[in-house]
FIMIGU-287619 format. One record per residue: x, y, z of N, C-alpha, C, O, CB in turn; residue in three letters. Coordinates in steps of 0.02 Angstrom, whole numbers, padded with zeros to 5 digits, always signed. Glycine has a CB too. Layout:
<atoms>
XYZXYZXYZXYZXYZAla...
</atoms>
This chain:
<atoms>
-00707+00551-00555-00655+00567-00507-00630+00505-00470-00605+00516-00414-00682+00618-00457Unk-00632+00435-00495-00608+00400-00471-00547+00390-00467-00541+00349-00421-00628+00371-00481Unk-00500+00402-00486-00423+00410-00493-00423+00471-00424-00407+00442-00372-00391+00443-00589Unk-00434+00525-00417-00415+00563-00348-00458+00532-00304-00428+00523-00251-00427+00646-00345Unk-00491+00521-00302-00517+00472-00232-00486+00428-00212-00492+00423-00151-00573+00437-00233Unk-00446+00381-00240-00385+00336-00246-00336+00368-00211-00312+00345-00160-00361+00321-00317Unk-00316+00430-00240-00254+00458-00203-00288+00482-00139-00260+00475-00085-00210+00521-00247Unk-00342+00508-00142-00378+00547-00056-00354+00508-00027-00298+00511-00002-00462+00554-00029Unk-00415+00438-00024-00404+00379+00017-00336+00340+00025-00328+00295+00067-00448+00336-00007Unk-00293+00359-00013-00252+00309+00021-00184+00334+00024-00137+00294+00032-00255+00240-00013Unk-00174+00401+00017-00099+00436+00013-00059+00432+00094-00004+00456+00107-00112+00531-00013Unk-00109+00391+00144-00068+00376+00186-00058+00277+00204-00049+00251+00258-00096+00425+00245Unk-00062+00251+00151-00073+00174+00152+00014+00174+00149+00038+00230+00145-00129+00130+00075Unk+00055+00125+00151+00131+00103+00173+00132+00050+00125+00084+00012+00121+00148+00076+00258Unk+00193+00043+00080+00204-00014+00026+00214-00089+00061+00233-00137+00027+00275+00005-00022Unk+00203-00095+00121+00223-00165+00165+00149-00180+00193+00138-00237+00213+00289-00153+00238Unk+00121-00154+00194+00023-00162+00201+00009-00117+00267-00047-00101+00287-00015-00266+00222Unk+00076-00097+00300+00043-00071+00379+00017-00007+00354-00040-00021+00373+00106-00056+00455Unk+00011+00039+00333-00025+00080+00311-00094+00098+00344-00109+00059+00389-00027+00061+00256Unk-00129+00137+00336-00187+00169+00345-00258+00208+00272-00245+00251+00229-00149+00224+00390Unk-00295+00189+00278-00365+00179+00319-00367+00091+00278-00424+00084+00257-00449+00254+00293Unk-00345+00056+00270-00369+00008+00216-00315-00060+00200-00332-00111+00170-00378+00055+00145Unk-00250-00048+00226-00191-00091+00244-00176-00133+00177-00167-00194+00174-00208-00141+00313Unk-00174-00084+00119-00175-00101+00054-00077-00094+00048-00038-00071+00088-00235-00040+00002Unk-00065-00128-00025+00008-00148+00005+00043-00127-00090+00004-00105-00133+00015-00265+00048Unk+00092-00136-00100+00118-00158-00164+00065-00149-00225+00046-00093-00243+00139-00234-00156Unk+00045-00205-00253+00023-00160-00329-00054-00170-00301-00099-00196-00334+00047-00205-00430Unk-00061-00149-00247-00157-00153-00243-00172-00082-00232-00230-00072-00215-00201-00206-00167Unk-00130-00023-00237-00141+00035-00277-00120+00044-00336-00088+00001-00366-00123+00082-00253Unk-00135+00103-00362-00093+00126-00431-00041+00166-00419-00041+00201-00369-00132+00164-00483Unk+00018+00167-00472+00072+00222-00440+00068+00264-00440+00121+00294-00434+00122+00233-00451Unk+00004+00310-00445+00019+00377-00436-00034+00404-00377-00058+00461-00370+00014+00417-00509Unk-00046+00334-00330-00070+00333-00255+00019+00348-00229+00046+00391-00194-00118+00241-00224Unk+00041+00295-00261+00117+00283-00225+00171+00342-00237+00223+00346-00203+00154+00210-00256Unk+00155+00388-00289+00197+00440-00297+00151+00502-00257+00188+00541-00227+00216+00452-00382Unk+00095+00514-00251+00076+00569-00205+00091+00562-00144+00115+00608-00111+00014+00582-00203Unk+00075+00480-00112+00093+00467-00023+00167+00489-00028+00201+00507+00020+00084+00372+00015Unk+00184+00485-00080+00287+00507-00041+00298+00587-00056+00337+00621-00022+00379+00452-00105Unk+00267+00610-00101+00250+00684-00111+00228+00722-00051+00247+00778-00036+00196+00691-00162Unk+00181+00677-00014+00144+00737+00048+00181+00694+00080+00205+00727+00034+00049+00753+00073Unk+00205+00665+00102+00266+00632+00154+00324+00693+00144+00329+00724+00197+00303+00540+00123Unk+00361+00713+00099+00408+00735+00101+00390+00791+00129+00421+00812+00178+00438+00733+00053Unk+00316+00838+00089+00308+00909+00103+00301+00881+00188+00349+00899+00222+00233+00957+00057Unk+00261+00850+00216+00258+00832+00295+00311+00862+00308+00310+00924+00314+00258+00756+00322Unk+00368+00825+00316+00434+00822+00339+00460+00889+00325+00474+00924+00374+00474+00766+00309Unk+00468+00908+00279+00503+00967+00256+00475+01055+00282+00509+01106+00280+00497+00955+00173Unk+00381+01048+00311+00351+01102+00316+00354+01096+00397+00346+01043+00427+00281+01108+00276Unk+00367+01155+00426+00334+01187+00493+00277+01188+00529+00233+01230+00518+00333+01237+00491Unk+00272+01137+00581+00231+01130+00590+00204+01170+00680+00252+01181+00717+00234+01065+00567Unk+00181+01175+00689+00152+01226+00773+00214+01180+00836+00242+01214+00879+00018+01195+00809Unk+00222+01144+00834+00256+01087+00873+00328+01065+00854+00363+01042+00899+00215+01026+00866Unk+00353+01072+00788+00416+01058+00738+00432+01106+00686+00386+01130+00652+00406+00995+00700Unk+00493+01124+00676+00516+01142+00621+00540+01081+00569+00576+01031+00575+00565+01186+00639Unk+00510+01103+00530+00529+01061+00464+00592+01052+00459+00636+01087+00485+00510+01089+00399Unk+00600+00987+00412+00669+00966+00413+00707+01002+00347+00678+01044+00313+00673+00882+00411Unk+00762+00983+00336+00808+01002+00253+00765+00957+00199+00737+00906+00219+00912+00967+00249Unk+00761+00973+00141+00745+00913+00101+00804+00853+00100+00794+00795+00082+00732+00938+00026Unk+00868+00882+00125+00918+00805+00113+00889+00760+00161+00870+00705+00141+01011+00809+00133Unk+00882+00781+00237+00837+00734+00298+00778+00693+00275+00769+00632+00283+00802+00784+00356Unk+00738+00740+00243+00676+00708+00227+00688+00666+00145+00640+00628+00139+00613+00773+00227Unk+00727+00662+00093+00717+00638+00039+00782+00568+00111+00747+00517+00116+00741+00695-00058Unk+00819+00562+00135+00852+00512+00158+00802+00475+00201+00801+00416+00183+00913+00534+00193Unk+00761+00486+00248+00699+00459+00276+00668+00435+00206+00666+00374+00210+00652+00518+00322Unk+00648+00452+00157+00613+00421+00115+00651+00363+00070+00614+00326+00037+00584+00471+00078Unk+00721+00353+00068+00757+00316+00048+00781+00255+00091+00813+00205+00075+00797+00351+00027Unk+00748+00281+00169+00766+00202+00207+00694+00190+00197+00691+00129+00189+00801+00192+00303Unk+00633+00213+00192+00594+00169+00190+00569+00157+00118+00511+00147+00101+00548+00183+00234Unk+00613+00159+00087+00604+00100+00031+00558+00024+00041+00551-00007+00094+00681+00077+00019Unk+00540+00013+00000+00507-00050+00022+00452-00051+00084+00419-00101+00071+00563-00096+00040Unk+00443-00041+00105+00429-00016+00182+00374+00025+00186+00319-00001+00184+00486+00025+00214Unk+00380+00087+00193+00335+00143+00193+00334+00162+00103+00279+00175+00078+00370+00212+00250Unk+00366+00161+00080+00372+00198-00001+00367+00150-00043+00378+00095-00019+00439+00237-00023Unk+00354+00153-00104+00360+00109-00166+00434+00122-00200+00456+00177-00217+00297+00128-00222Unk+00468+00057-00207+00534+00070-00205+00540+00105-00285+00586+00146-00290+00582-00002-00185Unk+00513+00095-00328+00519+00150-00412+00509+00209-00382+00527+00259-00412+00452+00141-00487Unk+00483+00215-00329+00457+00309-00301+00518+00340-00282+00546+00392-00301+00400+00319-00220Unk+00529+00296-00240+00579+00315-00207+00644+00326-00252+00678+00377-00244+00587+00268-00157Unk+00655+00289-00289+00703+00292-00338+00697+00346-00390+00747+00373-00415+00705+00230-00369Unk+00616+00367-00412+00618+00440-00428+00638+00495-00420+00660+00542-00453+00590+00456-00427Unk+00617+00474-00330+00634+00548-00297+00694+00555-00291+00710+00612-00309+00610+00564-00232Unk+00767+00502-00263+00829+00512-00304+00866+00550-00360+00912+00590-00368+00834+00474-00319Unk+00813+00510-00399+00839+00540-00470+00829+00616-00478+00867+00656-00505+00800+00505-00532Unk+00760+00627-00446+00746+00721-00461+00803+00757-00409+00840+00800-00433+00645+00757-00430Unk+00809+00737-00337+00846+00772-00301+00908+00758-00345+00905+00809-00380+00846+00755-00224Unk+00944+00736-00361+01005+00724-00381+01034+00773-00458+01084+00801-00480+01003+00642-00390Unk+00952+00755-00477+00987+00821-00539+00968+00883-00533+00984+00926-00573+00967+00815-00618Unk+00931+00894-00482+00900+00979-00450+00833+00972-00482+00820+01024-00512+00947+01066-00483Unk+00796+00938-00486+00734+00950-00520+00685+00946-00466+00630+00970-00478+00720+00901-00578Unk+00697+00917-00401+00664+00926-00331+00692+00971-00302+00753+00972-00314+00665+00872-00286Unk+00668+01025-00258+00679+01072-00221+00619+01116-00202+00571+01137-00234+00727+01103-00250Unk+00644+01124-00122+00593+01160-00075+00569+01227-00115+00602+01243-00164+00629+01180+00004Unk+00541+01247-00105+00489+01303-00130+00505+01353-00060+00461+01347-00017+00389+01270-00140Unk+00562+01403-00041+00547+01451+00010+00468+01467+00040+00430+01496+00001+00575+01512-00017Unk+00446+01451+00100+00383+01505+00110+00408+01557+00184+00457+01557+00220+00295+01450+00130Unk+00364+01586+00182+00377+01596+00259+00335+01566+00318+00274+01560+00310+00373+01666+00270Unk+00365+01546+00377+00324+01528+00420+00279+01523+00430+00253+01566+00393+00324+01539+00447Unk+00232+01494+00462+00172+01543+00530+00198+01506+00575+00149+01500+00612+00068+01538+00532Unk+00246+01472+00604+00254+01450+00661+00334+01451+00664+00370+01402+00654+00216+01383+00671Unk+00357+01521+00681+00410+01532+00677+00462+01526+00747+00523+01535+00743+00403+01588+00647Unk+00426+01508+00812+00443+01482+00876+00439+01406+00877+00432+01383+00934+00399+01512+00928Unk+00440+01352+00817+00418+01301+00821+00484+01292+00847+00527+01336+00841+00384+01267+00767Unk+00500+01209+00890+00555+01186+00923+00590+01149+00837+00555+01138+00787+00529+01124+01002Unk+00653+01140+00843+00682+01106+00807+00681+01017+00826+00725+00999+00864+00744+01140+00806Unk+00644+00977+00806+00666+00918+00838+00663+00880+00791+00631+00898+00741+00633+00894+00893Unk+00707+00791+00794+00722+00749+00741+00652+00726+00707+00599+00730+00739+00768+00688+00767Unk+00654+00706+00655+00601+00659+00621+00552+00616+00648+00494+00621+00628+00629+00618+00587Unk+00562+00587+00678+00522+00529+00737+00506+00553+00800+00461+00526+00831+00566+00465+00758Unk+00543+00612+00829+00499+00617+00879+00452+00658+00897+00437+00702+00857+00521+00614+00916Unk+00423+00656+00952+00346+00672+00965+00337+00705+01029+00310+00682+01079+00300+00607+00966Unk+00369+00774+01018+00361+00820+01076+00298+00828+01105+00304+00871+01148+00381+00881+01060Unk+00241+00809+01102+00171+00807+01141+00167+00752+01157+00135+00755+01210+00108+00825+01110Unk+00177+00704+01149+00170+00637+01196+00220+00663+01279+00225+00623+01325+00218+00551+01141Unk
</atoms>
């Protein structure tokens, strides 16, 4: 199981090294560390959370296209383009459990 331990540990590391638990950067993962961190990045963004309503997938696949380079691996990012663009990405309807959540932008942080 060394290949998913790879993705456990590091699906929140950032392609510029600021990242988390391990400040690993560019090719000192494998890409399919770098294609799951933008996978649960998007579902992040896109799902309901007790505090936020999720965003559109256009909000959240455009957040993942400025951080190109940055937060994302720029071939990832350029994937995820390519799928939104020919319909091969798209939200999955669920229903709620946090159906009073506030609507607020991407970055901010209604409990602080």
């Amino acid at each position: 199981m060394t290949d998913e331990l790879v993705i456990v540990r590091s699906h929140h590391e950032r392609y510029d090294g600021k990242g988390y638990p391990d400040h690993k950067k560019s090719d000192e993962l494998p890409i399919f560390a770098w294609i799951v961190g933008a996978a649960d990045a998007i579902d992040a963004m896109t799902s309901d959370r007790p505090y936020r309503r999720g965003m559109s997938l256009d909000e959240a696949v455009e957040q993942v296209r400025v951080g190109a380079g940055t937060h994302f691996h720029p071939d990832v990012v350029e994937a995820v383009l390519d799928a939104v663009q020919s319909g091969n990405m798209k939200i999955i309807s669920q229903v709620s459990l946090y159906k009073n959540a506030p609507a607020v932008g991407a970055f901010e942080n209604p409990t602080s």
